[in-house]
C-alpha positions as CSV (number, residue, x, y, z in Angstrom):
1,X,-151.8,18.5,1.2
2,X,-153.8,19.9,-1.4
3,X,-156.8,19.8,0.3
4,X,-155.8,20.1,3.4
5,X,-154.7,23.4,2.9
6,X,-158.4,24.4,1.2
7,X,-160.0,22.9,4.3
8,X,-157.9,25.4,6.0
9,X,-158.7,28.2,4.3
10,X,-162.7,27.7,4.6
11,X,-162.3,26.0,7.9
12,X,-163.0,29.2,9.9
13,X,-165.8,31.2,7.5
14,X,-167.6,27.8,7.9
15,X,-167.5,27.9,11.8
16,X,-168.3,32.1,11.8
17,X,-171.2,31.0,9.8
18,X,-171.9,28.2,12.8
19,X,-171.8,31.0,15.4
20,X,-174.5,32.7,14.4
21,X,-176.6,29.6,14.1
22,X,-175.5,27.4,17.7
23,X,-174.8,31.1,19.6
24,X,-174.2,28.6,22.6
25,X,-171.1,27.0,21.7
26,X,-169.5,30.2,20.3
27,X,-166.3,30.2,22.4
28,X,-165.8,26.8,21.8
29,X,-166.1,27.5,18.1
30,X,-163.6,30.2,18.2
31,X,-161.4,28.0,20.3
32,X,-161.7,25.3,18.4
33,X,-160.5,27.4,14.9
34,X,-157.7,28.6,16.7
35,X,-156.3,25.0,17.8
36,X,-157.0,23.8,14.3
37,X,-154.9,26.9,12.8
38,X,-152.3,25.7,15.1
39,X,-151.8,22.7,14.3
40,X,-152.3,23.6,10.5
41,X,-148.7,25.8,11.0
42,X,-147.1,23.1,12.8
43,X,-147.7,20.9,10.1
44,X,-146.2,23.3,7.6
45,X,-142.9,22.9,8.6
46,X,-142.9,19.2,8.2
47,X,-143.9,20.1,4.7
48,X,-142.1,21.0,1.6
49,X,-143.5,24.2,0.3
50,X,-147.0,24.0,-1.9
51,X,-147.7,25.6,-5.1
52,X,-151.5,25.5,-5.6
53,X,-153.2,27.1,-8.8
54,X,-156.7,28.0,-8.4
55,X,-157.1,29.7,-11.5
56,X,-154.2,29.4,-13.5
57,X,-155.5,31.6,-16.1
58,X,-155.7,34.7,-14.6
59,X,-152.2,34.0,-12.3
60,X,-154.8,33.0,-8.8
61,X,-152.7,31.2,-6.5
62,X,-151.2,30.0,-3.4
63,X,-148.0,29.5,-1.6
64,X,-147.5,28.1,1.6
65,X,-144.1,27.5,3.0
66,X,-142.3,28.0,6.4
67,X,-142.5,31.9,5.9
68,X,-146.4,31.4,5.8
69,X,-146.4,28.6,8.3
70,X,-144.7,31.8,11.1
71,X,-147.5,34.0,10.2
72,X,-150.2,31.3,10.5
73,X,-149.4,30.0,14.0
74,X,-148.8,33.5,15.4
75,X,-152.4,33.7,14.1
76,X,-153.7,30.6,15.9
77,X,-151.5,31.5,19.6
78,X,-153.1,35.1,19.2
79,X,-156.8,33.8,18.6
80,X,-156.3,31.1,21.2
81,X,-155.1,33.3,23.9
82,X,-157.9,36.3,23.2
83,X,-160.6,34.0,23.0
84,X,-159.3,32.2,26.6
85,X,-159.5,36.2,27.6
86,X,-162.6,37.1,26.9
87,X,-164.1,33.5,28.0
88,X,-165.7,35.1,30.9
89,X,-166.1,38.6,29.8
90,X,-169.9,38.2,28.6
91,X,-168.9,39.1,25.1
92,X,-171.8,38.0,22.3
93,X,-171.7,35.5,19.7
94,X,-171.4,38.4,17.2
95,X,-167.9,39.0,18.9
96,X,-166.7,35.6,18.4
97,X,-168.2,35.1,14.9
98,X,-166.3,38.4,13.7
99,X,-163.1,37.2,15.5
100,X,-163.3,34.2,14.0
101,X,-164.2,35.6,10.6
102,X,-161.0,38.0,10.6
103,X,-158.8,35.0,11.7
104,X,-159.7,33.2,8.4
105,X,-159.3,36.2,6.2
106,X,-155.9,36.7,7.6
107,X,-155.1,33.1,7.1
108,X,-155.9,33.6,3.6
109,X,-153.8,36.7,3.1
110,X,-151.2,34.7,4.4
111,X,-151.1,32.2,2.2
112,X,-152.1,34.2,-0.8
113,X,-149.6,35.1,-3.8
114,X,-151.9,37.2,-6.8
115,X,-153.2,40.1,-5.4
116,X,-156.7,39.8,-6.1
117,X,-156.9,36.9,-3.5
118,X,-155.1,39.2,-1.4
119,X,-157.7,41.9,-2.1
120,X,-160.3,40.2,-0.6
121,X,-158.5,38.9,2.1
122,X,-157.9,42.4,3.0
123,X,-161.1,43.7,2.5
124,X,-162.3,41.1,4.6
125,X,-160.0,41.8,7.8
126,X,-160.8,45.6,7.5
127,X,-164.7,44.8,7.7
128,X,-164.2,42.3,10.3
129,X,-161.5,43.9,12.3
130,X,-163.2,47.4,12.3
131,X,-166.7,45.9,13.7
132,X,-164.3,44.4,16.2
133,X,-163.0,48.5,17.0
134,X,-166.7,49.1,17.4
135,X,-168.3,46.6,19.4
136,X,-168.6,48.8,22.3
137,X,-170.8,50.7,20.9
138,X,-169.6,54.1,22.0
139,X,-169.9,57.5,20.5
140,X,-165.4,57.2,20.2
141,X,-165.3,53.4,19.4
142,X,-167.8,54.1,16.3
143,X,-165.7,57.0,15.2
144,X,-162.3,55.0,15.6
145,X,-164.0,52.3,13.7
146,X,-165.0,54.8,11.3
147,X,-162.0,55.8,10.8
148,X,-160.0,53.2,10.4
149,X,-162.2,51.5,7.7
150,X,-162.0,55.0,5.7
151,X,-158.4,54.7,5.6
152,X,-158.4,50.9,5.2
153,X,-161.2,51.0,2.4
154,X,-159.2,54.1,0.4
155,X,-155.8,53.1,1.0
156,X,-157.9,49.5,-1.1
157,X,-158.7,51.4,-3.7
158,X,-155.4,52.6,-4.5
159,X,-154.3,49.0,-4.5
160,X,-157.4,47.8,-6.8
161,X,-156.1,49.9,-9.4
162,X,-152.3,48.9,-8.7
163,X,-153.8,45.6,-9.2
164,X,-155.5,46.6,-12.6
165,X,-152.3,47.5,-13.9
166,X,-150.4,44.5,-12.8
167,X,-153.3,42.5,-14.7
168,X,-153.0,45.2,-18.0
169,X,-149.5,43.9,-18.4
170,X,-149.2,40.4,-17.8
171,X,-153.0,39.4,-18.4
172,X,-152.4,37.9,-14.4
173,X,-152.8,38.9,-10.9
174,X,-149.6,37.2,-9.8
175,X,-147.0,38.6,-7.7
176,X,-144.5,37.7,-10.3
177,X,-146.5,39.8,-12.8
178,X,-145.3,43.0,-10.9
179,X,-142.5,43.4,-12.7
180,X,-143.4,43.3,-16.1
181,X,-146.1,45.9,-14.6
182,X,-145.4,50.0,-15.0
183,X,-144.3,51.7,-12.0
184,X,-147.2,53.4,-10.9
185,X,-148.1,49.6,-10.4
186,X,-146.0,49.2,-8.3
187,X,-146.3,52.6,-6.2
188,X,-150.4,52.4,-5.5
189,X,-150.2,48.3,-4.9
190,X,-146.7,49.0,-2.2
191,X,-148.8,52.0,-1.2
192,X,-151.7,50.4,0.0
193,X,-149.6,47.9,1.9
194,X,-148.0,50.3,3.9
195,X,-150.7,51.8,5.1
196,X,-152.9,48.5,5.9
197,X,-149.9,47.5,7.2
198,X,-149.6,50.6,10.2
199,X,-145.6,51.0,8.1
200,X,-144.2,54.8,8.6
201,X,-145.6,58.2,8.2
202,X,-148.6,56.8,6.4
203,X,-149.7,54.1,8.4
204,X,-150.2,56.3,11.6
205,X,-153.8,55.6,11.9
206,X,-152.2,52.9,14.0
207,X,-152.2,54.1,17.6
208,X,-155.6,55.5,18.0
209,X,-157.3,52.4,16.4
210,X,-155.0,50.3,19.1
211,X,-155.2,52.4,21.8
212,X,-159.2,53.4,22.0
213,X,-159.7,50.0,20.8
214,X,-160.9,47.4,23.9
215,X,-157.6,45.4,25.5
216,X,-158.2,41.8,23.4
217,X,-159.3,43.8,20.2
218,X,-156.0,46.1,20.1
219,X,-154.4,42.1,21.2
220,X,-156.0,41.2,17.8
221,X,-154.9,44.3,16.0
222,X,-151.4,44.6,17.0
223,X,-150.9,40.9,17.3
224,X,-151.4,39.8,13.7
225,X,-154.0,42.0,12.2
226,X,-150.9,44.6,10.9
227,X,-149.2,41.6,9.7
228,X,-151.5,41.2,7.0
229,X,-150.1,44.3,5.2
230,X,-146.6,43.1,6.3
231,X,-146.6,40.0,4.7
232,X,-147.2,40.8,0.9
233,X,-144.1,43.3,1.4
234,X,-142.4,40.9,2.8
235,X,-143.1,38.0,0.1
236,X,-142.6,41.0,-3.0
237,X,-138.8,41.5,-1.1
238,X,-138.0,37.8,-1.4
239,X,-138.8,37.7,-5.0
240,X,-137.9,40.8,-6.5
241,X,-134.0,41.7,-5.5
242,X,-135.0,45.4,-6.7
243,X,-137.4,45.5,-4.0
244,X,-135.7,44.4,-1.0
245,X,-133.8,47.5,-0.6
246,X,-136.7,49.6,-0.6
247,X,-138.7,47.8,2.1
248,X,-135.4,47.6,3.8
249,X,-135.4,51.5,3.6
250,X,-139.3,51.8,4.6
251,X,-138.8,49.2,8.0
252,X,-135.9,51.4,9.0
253,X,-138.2,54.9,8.8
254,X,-140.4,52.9,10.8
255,X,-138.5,51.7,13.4
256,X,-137.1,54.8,14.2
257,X,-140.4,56.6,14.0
258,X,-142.5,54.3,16.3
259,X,-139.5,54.3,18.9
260,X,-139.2,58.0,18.7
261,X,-143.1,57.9,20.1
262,X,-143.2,55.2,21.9
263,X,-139.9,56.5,24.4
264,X,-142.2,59.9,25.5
265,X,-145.2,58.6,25.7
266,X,-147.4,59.1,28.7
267,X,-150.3,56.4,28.1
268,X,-149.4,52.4,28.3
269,X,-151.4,51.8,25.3
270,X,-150.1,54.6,23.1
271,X,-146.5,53.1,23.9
272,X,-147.6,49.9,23.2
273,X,-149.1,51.2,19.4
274,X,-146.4,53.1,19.2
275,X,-144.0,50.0,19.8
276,X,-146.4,48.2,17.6
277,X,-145.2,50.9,14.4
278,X,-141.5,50.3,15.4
279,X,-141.7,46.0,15.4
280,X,-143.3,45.9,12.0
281,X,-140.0,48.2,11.3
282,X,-137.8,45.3,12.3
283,X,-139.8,42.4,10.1
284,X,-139.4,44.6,7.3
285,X,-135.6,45.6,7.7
286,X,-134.7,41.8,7.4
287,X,-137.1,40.2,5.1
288,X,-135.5,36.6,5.5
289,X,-135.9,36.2,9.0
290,X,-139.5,38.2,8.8
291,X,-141.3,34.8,9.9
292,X,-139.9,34.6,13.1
293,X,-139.6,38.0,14.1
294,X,-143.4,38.0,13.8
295,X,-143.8,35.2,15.7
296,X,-141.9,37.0,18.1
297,X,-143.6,40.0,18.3
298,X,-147.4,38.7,18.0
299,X,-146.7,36.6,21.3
300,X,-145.0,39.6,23.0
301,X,-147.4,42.9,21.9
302,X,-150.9,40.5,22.6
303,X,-150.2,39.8,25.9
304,X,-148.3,43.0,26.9
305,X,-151.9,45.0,25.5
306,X,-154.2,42.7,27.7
307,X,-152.2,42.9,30.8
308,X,-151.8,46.9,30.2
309,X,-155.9,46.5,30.4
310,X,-156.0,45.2,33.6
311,X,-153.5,48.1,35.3
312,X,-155.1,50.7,37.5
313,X,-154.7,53.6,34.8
314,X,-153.1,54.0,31.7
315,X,-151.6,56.8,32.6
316,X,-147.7,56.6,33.7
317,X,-147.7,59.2,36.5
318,X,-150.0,58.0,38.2
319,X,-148.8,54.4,37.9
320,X,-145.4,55.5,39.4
321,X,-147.2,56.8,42.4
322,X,-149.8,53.8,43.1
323,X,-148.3,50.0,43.1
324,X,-149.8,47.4,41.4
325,X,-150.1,43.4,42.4
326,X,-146.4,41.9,42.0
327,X,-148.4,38.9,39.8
328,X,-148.7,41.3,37.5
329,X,-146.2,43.4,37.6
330,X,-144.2,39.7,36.9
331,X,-145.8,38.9,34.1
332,X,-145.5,42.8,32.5
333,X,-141.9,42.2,32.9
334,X,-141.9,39.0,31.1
335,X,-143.4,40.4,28.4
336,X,-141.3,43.4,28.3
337,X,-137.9,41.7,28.8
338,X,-138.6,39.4,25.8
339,X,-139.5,42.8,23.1
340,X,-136.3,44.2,24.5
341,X,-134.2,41.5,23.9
342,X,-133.3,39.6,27.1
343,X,-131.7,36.1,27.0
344,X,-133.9,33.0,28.1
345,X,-137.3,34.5,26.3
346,X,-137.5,34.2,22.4
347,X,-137.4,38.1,21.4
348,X,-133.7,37.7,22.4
349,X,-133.2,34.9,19.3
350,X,-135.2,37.2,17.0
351,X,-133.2,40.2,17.5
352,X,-129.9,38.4,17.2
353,X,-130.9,37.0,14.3
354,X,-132.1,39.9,12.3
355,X,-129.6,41.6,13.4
356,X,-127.4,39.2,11.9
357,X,-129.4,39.8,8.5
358,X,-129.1,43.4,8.2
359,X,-126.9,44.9,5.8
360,X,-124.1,47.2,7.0
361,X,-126.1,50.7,6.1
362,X,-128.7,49.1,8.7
363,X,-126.6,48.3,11.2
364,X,-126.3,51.3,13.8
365,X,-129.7,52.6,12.9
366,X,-130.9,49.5,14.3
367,X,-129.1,49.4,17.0
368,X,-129.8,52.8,18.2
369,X,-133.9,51.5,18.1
370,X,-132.8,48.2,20.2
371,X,-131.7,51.1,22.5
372,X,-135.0,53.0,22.0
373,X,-137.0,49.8,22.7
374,X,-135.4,48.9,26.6
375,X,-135.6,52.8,27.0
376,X,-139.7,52.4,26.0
377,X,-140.3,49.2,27.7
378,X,-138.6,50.3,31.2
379,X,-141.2,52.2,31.9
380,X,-143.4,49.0,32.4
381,X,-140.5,47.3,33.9
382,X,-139.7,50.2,37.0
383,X,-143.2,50.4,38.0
384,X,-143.9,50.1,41.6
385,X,-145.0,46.8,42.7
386,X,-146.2,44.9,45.9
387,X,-148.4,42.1,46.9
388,X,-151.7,43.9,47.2
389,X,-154.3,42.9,49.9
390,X,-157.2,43.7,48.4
391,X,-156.0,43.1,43.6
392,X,-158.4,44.0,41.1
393,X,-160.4,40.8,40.3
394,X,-159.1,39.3,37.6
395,X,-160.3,36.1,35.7
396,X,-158.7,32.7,35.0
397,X,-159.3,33.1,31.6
398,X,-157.2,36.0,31.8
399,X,-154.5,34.3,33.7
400,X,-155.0,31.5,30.9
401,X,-154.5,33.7,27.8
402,X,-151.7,35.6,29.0
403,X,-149.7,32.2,30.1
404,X,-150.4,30.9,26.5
405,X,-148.6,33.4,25.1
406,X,-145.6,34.0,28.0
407,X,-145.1,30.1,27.7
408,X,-144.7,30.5,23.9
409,X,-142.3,33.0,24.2
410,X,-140.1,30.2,26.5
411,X,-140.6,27.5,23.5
412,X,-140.5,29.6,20.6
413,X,-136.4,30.0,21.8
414,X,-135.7,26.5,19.9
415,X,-136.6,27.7,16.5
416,X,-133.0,30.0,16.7
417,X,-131.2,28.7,19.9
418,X,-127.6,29.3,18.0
419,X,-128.2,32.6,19.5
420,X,-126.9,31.5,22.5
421,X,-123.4,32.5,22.5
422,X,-121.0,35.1,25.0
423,X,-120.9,37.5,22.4
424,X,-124.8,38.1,21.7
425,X,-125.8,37.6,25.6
426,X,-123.3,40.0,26.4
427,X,-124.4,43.1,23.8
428,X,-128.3,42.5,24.5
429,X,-127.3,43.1,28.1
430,X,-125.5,46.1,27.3
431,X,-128.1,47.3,24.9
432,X,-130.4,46.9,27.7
433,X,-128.3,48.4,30.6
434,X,-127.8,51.1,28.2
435,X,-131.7,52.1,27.9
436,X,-132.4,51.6,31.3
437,X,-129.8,53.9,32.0
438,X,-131.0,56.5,29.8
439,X,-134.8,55.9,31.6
440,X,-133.9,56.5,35.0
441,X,-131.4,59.9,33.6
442,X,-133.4,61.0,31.0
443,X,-136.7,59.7,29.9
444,X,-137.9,59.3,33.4
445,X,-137.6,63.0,34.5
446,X,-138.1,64.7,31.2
447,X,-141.8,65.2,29.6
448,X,-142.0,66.1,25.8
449,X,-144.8,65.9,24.0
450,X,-144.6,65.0,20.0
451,X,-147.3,66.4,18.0
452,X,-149.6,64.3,16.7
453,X,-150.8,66.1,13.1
454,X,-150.1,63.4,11.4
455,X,-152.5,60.9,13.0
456,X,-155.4,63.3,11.6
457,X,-157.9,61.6,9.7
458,X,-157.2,64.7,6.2
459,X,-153.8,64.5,7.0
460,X,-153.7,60.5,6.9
461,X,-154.9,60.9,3.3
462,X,-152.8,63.5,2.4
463,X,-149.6,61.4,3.1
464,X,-150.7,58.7,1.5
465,X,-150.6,60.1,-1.7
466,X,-147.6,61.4,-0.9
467,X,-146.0,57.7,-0.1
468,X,-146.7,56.9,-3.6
469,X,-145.4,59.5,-5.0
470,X,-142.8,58.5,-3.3
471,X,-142.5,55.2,-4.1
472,X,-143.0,56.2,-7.8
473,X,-139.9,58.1,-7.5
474,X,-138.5,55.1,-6.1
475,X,-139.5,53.2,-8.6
476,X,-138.7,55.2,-12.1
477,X,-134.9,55.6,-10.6
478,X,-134.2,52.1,-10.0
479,X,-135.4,51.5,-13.5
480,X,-138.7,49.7,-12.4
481,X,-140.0,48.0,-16.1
């Protein structure tokens, strides 16, 4: 097992390194990594978990259990499916060797638990996932890219010295050493999470890098890249109990804030980023069930962001007034009755069961977003649709990527099928009915538009420091060390 899980690790650095060398072969490469990941994650959960010290001395290690083994396969079925997308696109070997690159760094964060392993994981998903923003090559996708290493590369540098501190007290860079570690520790380290992670007011670089990013790259992003950040919080909540309230606190702000967005928006791919900001809201407001919410999600936002790339227009007016092709108008609807909640597709298990792990102040906040969410996804769901004469080309691998990830929706419903009963079918449909109903009242007819200071580069900065100020005010009062 033990080195099994090292061959994982190094597995796909070796085979970016390949790419470059046998540029032929690169899709199969990328493929390849992906199917290995897979079946890596499977194997987890026939596993008992695995604690591995690399370097015991200064607190380097690894844990991999079924939490990791969620993240890791929604991983692989993200990969998998973008790499069947692009498999006729004409994209270069340096596309798949990056791709491949930021699939192992975010296999590493994912099994990491020091954060100076973590750091580097990090760092190397920001590098890799930011050339990814860029690849086009345009004036806006170097800026975008730009940008969202800036705020990656800072929001690091907070967390390097959080990490300092944590290493000050305890003479480790475990996670456990975090609270023997002063508060401001904790503040810079939670911080920077929050922000790599695309969590509240200060991760909203979010929905420009997803939205002006190409379809598979914002697939990448706002499948698992944002989970990277996610995790660690996620871990830190299921060992520190003084902790868990506080990203508790953090995924509810986020929820409501991404929903808020996401109902009035006018562009299918600032929804979608939008939506993005509220799901990383629900993995965080029930840290025990995170794993399969993420799953979950991953499957539903990747291929809901590459089928928005093959609409007519991103803009929602004009979608309402020009059908598209009822194929894919069928699978949009797929997608979007699974992030809403509807029985038969595996988003309907994840929201009944963190649902059921809430705790009671939680409870009508979260309900109120399950509302949001049918109200933001309805307007994918009510487009105008009819078998066209004359569709938009489209390509199998396309067809391919997007089935891999609707058919893993349908499977992934045996990992909670005690969801099942009367009661839960009947609320999701009311929850539903009820935001379809406020659609076609309200949010169909009305127009609104949110301002969007905070998604400024200087004003990105300044809330970040304001965050952990926050969270250092969080952190003193709870009596943090």
């Amino acid at each position: 097992m033990n080195w099994i899980t090292i061959g994982f690790i190094f597995l796909p650095f070796f085979t970016g390194f390949i790419v470059f060398i046998i540029p032929k072969i690169d899709r199969y490469l990328a493929l390849g990594t992906a199917l290995a990941t897979f079946a890596y994650g499977l194997y987890l959960f026939t596993q008992p978990r695995l604690d591995l010290k690399l370097l015991d001395n200064f607190g380097v290690t690894l844990l991999v259990d079924e939490l990791s083994g969620y993240f890791i396969l929604t991983n692989a079925l993200v990969t998998a499916a973008v790499t069947l997308y692009c498999w006729q696109t004409g994209k270069t070997p340096f596309f798949y060797g990056q791709m491949v690159i930021l699939h192992g760094s975010l296999n590493a964060a994912f099994v990491c638990t020091d954060f100076m392993s973590l750091y580097v994981a990090l760092e190397v998903s920001g590098i890799a996932g930011s050339l990814l923003v860029a690849y086009p090559r345009s004036e806006r996708s170097i800026w975008v890219a730009l940008r969202y290493l800036f705020v990656s590369n800072i929001a690091m540098l907070f967390y390097l010295v959080g990490a300092a501190l944590v290493y000050q007290a305890n003479h480790s860079f475990s996670f456990d050493g975090l609270r023997d570690a002063p508060p401001e520790a904790m503040a810079l380290i939670f911080m920077a999470l929050l922000t790599k992670g695309g969590v509240f007011v200060s991760g909203l670089w979010l929905p420009m890098t997803h939205s002006e990013s190409e379809s598979p790259v914002s697939a990448m992003l706002s499948g698992v890249v944002v989970k990277a950040g996610v995790f660690p919080l996620v871990r830190c909540a299921l060992i520190f109990d003084e902790v868990d309230p506080v990203i508790r606190l953090f995924g509810m702000g986020t929820a409501v804030l991404g929903v808020s967005y996401a109902m009035w928006a006018t562009d299918t791919k600032r929804l979608l980023a939008f939506s993005t900001v509220s799901q990383l809201g629900w993995i965080l407001s029930a840290p025990e069930v995170a794993g399969f919410y993420t799953l979950t999600h991953g499957l539903v936002k990747s291929s809901l962001f590459m089928l928005a790339g093959a609409l007519p227009s991103r803009n929602f007016k004009e979608l309402q007034n020009k059908p598209i092709d009822t194929s894919l108008w069928l699978a949009l609807v797929i997608a979007a009755f699974s992030i809403s909640g509807f029985p038969l597709l595996s988003g309907f298990g994840a929201k009944v069961l963190t649902l059921k792990n809430l705790l009671p102040w939680q409870d009508l906040t979260m309900n109120l977003v399950a509302v949001g969410t049918a109200i933001s996804l309805a307007k994918f769901i009510f487009l105008p649709h009819k078998t066209l004469e004359e569709p938009k080309p489209l390509k199998l691998g396309f067809w391919l990527g997007v089935l891999l990830l609707l058919g893993s929706l349908i499977v992934a419903n045996v990992v909670y099928y005690e969801a099942y009963n009367l009661l839960n079918i009947i609320k999701a449909l009311a929850v539903i009915g009820g935001g379809w109903l406020a659609y076609w009242v309200v949010f169909r007819r009305t127009a609104i538009k949110l301002p969007r200071v905070f998604e400024q580069f200087d004003d990105l900065l300044g809330v970040m420091t304001v965050i952990s100020i926050l969270l250092f005010w969080v952190a003193v009062s709870s009596g943090w060390s």
